[in-house]
N, C-alpha and C positions, 0 to 999 in steps of 0.2 A: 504494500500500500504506500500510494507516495503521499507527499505535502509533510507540514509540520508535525510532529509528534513530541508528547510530553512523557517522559515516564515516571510515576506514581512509584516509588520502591517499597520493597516487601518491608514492612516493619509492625509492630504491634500496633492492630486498629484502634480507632478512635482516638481523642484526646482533644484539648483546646489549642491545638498550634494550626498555622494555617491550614496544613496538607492533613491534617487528621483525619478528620471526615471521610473526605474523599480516599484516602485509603483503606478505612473500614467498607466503604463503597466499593469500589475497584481494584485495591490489593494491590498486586505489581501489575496493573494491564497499563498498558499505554495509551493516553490520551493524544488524537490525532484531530490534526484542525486538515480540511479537506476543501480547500478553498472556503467559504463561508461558513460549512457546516464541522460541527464538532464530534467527535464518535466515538467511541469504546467499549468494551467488552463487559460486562458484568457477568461474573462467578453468581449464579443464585445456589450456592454452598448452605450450611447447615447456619452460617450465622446471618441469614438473610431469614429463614424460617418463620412464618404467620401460622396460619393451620399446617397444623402435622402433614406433612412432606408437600407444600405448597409454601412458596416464596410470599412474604408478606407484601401486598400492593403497595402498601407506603416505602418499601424501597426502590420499586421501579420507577414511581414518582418523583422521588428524591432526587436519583438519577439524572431524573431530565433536567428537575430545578435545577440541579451542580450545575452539570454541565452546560446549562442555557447561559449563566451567568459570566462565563470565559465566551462567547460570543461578540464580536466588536459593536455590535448593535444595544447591547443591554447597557441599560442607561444606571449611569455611575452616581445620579443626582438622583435622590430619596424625591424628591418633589416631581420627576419624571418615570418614577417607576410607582407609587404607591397612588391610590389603593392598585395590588397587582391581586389579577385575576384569572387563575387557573384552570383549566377544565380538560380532566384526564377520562379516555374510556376503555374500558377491560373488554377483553372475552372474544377477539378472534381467533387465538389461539392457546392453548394451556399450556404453562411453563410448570416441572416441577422440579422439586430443589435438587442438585446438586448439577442443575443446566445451564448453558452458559449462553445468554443474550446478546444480542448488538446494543447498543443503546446510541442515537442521531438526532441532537440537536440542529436549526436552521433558523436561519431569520425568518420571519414575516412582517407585514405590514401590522407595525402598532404592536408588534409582539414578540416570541418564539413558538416555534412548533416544534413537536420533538414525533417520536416512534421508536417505539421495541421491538427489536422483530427475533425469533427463537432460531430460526432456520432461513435460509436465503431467500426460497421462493413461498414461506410462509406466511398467512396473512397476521398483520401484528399482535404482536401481547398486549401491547399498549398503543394509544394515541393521544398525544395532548396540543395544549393551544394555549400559552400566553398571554394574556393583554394587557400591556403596560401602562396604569393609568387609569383603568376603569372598575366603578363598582359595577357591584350586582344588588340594587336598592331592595329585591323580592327575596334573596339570602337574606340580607342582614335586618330585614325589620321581621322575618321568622325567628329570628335567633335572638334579635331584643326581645321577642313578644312573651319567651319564658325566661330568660337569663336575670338570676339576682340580680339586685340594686347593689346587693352588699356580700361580704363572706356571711357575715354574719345570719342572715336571712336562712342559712342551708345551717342551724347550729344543730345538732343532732337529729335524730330520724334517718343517719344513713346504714344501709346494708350493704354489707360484704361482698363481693361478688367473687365467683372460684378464677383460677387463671389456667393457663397453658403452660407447662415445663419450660418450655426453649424459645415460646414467640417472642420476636423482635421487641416487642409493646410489654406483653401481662408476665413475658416470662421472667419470674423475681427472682430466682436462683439459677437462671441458665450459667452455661461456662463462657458463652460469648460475651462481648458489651452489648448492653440493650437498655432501653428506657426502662426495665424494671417498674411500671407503675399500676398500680393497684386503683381496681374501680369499683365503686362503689352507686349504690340507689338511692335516686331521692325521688322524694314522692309526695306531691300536695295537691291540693284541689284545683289549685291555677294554672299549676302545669303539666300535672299529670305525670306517668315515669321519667324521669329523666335520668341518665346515666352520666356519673362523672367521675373527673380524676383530676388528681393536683400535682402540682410539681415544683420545687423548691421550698417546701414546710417541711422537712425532714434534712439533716445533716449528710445524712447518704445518696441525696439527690443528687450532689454534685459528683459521687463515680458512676454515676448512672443517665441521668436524662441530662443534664450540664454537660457531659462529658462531649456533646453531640453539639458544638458550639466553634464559631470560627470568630477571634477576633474581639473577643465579650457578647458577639450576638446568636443567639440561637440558630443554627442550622435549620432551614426546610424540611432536614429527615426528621426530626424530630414533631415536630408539630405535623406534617403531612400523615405520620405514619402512627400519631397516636390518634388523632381526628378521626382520622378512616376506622380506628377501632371502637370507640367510643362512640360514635355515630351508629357504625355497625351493629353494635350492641344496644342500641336504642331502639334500630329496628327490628332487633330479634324479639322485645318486648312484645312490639305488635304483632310481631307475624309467624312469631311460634316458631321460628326455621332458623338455621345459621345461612347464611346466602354469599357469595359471592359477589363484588363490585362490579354493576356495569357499567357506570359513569358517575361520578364527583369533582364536584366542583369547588374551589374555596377562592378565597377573596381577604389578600393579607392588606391589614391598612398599618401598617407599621414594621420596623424589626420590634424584636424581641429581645431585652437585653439577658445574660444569661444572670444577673443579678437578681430578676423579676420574679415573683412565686405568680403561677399560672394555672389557674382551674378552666379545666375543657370540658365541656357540657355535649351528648347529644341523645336524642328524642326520635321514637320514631312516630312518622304522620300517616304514613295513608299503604293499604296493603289492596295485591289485586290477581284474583285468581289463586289457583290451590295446586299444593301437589309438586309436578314438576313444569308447570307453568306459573308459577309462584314471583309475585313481581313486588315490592316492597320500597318504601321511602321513606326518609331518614333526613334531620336536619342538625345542625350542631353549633360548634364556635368554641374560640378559649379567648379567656378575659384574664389580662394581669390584675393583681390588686394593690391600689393604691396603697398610700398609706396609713389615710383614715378607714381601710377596709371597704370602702368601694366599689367597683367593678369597671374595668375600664374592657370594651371587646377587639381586640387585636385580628381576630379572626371568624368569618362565619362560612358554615359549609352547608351544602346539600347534595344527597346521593340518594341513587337508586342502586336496588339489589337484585340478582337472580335468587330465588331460593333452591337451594340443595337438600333435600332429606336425607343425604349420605352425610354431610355436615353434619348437621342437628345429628345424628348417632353418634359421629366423633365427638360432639360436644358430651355428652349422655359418659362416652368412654375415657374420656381423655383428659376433662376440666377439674384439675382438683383444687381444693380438698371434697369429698366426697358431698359430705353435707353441707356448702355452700351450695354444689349444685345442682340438687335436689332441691336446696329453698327457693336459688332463681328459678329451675322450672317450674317449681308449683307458684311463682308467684308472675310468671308468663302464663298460666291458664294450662299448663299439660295437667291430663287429667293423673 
């Protein structure tokens, strides 16, 4: 392959230094600039892992964000890129973990576009669309419509929720670096279930979801890849089912300092169809908190889901500890 190329070197993933990230990302692959567009290899290895032998969607996302960002087109001025508005879709083709992707950044007009693709003449894992500059005013007034005023508002009434061993997100004792974060239920008359998690209220936040930071400011993978789960899991409330991503969306109106404690909310709204036509929607956001305990929303999202019933069984097998989740099914309505 000709044109410019970067190389990423093998060293231990993650960390707050520039190149961190991105080499828990990409490992040794080399980063290659191809006249405009940017490209590289993504390992979906055992520390990429979402559901059990399935890459977690919020790293292929990730992905594109990094990589859109070394683009000559992406604007260097916060007042020219924010609010940035993403829109990523799943499911032409199934990647499972220990496979190795293309991942292809390019300019567009007002944006980036990106695409994964598994195999050469396969059709994508992924597809996404940047836009630099613009809200989504139909996101973010869903996501104020249940989002506290304050921490405070959410002071006890919340439940436990079980996790995943290794996933990128809930897995709390994996052997990889992962956001390690734990979600929990809230539940009131106004807003009905809503699913959350925090981040930076505990001292061990920072070798775990901090870790995932370039510069003082929060990494993409981080927030992309915990949204997508928290959302997800607000849709499972409704729809009885674990599901699959087939498009989401989010809309950042700021960075993210990695100084900031960060509570991610999502809900799910509306289900359609049963079975193995099973279609599901889901909305979310994370808010930093002030100092007077506030809420300020740095982010809001919305997705839709495929439902799987082979899921929902892994979930059943695989989500421990046992009796947490037994209490989320019975309080999703299984009988």
């Amino acid at each position: 392959m000709s044109g410019e190329h970067i190389r990423i070197l093998d060293s231990p993933p993650a960390g707050g230094g520039s190149d961190g990230v991105r080499r828990f990302l990409f490992g040794g692959a080399e980063i290659h600039r191809e006249g405009k567009e940017v490209r590289a290899v993504l390992h979906m290895d055992l520390h990429t892992e979402g559901w059990v032998g399935i890459p977690h969607g919020g790293i292929g996302m990730a992905a594109i964000a990094d990589l859109a960002t070394m683009l000559d087109s992406y604007p260097r001025d916060e007042a020219a890129l924010y609010p940035l508005s993403a829109e990523f879709r799943l499911g032409g083709a199934s990647v499972r973990t220990g496979e190795r992707v293309l991942v292809r950044v390019f300019p567009e007009d007002g944006g980036a576009g990106g695409i994964i693709t598994a195999e050469k003449d396969a059709p994508p894992y992924m597809t996404a669309s940047l836009a630099f500059s613009k809200d989504e005013p139909e996101r973010r007034d869903v996501f104020a419509s249940y989002m506290p005023g304050r921490l405070a508002d959410m002071a006890g009434g919340l439940v436990d929720m079980p996790s995943y061993r290794n996933c990128f997100v809930c897995g709390v004792a994996r052997c990889h670096p992962g956001l390690r974060r734990r979600f929990h239920l809230y539940e009131s008359g106004r807003t009905g279930k809503v699913v959350i998690a925090r981040a930076g209220f505990e001292p061990e936040d920072r070798q775990s979801f901090y870790l995932f930071q370039e510069n003082g400011i929060v990494h993409p993978v981080a927030l992309i890849a915990l949204l997508d789960e928290v959302v997800g899991w607000g849709g499972f409330l409704v729809a009885k089912s674990g599901g699959v991503t087939v498009r989401i969306g989010y809309t950042f109106y700021r960075p993210v300092s990695a100084m900031e404690k960060i509570v991610a909310f999502g809900r799910g709204e509306k289900v359609k169809g049963r079975g193995s036509r099973l279609l599901f929607w889901a909305s979310g956001g994370a808010a930093t908190v002030r100092e007077d305990g506030s809420l300020e929303p740095v982010v809001a999202v919305s997705a839709q889901y495929f439902g799987v019933p082979e899921l929902t069984e892994q979930m059943k097998a695989h989500l421990v500890p046992e009796d947490l989740t037994a209490r989320l099914f019975a309080i999703a309505g299984f009988d």
